[in-house]
N, C-alpha and C positions, 0 to 999 in steps of 0.2 A: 234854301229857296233862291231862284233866280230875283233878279234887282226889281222885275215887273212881280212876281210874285209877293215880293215885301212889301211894294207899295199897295197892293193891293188889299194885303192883308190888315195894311195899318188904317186903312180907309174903312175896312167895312167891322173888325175887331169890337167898336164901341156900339154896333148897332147888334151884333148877334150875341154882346155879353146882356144887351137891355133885354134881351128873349130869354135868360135864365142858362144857356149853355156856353161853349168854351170854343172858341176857336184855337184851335191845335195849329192850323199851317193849311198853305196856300198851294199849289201846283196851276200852273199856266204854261198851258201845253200849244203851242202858236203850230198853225199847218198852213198850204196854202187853202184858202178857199173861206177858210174856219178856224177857230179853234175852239181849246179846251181851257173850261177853270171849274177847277177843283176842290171844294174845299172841305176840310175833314174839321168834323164838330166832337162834340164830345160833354156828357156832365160835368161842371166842378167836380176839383176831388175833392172839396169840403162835402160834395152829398153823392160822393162814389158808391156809396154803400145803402143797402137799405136798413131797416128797424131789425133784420132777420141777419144781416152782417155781408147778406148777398150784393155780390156788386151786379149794378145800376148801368145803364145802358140811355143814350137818348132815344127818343122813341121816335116813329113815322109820322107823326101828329109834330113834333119839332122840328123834324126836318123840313115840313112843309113849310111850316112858320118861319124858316130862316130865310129859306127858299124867295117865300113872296116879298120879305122885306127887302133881301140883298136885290131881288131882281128891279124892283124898284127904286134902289138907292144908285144900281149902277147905269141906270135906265136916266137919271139924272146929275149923275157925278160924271158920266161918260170917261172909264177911264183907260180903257179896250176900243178903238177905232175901227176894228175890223167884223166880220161876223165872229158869234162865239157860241157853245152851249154850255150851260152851268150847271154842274152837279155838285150835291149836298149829299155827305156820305158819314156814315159811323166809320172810324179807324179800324173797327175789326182785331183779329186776335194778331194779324203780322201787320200791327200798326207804325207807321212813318212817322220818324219822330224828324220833328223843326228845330230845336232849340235847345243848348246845354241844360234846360229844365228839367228835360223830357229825357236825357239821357243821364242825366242825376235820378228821375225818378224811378229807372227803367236799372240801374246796375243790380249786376248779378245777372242778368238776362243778356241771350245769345243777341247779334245782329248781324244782319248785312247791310254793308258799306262800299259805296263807289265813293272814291274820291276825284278832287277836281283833277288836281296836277298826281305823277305817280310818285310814290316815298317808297323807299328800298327797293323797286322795281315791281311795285304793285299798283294795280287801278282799282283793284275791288279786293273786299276782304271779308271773313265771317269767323266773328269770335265773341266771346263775352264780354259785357262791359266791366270791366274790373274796377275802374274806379274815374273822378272826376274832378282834378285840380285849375280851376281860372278856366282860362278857356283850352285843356290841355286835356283829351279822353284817351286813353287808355285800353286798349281792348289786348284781351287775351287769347292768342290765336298761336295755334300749335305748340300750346304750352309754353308761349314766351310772351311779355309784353309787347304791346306794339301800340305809342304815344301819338297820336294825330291832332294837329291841331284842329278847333270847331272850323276856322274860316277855310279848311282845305276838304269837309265834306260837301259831298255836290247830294249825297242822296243817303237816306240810311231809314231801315227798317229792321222790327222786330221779325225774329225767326223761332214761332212758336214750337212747343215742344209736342210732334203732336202726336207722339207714341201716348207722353202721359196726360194727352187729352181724348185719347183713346179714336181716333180719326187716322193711326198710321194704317196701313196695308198687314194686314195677316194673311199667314198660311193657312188652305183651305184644308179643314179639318178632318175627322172620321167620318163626318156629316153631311160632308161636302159646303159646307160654307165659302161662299165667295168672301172675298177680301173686303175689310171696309174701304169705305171711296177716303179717301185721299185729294183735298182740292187741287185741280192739276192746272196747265194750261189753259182748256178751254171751260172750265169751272170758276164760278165767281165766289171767292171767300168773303168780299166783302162787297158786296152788293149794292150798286149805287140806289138809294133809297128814294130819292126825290131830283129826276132829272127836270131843267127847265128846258122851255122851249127855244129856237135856236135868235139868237137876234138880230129883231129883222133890218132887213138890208135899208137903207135910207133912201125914199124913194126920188128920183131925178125931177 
């Protein structure tokens, strides 16, 4: 996460654990005119699971609730000087991980990785996480390790499998079946759930 992203996150962290969910990480996207803050919620994983073993999702009813309190803690924290819109989002199944936590709890799972500065003459990479020593990961990419340190990722996300989530593209059949959809470019996998409205401008 960028240096405004952190701060941000450490600001608003104790008011969206008091709502019962988890803040995962921050994205602050600055343009001119506007910008973006982003932030991806999530259940504890103490109640990841339900009574049936089924994993647990935060709901539209949460998001809203996070929604109205952050919008109102940064409505008086003023920590964004410029205009902004703020969305409150589930991570979804190619979820962005923040934090050596989240890439401890993610090993054995593929990712994509941009890093800040390039290491062996790479900027981006995609491979499994193999394993996770201090702050030193590890991914496994064309069958060889490949060690990054955490302070040199700039961005990293899950790369669902999604043949065996049954969402890849098939071959159209005896039957003619069309291919299953495949979320593509102009397709949203993760759907922003509860956008806020834009902040408004301070009047002269």
């Amino acid at each position: 996460m960028s240096d405004k992203a952190v701060q941000i996150a450490a600001l608003l962290a104790p008011t969206i654990e008091s709502l019962g969910v988890e803040l995962l990480g921050v994205e602050y996207l600055p343009s001119p005119g506007s910008a973006t803050l982003r932030l991806y919620i999530d259940v504890p994983a103490a109640r990841a699971t339900g009574p049936e073993g089924e994993p647990l999702s935060v709901t539209i009813e949460e998001c809203e609730a996070v929604s109205r309190e952050v919008s109102a803690q940064l409505d008086v924290e003023d920590p964004i000087s410029s205009n902004y819109t703020l969305e409150v989002s589930s991570p979804g199944l190619d979820r962005p991980l923040f934090n050596i936590e989240q890439f401890e709890r993610f090993v054995g799972e593929s990712a994509k990785v941009t890093l800040r500065l390039p290491q062996d003459g790479r900027r981006r990479l995609q491979g499994v996480i193999e394993r996770v020593e201090g702050e030193m990961i590890t991914f496994l990419v064309d069958g060889a390790g490949f060690p990054v340190k955490f302070e040199n990722i700039d961005k990293a996300r899950l790369v669902p499998d999604w043949a065996a989530l049954g969402l890849a593209p098939t071959k159209p059949g005896k039957g003619g079946a069309k291919p299953a959809a495949k979320p593509g470019k102009n397709q949203t996998k993760n759907p922003t759930i509860k956008p806020a409205a834009d902040k408004p401008t301070p009047a002269e």
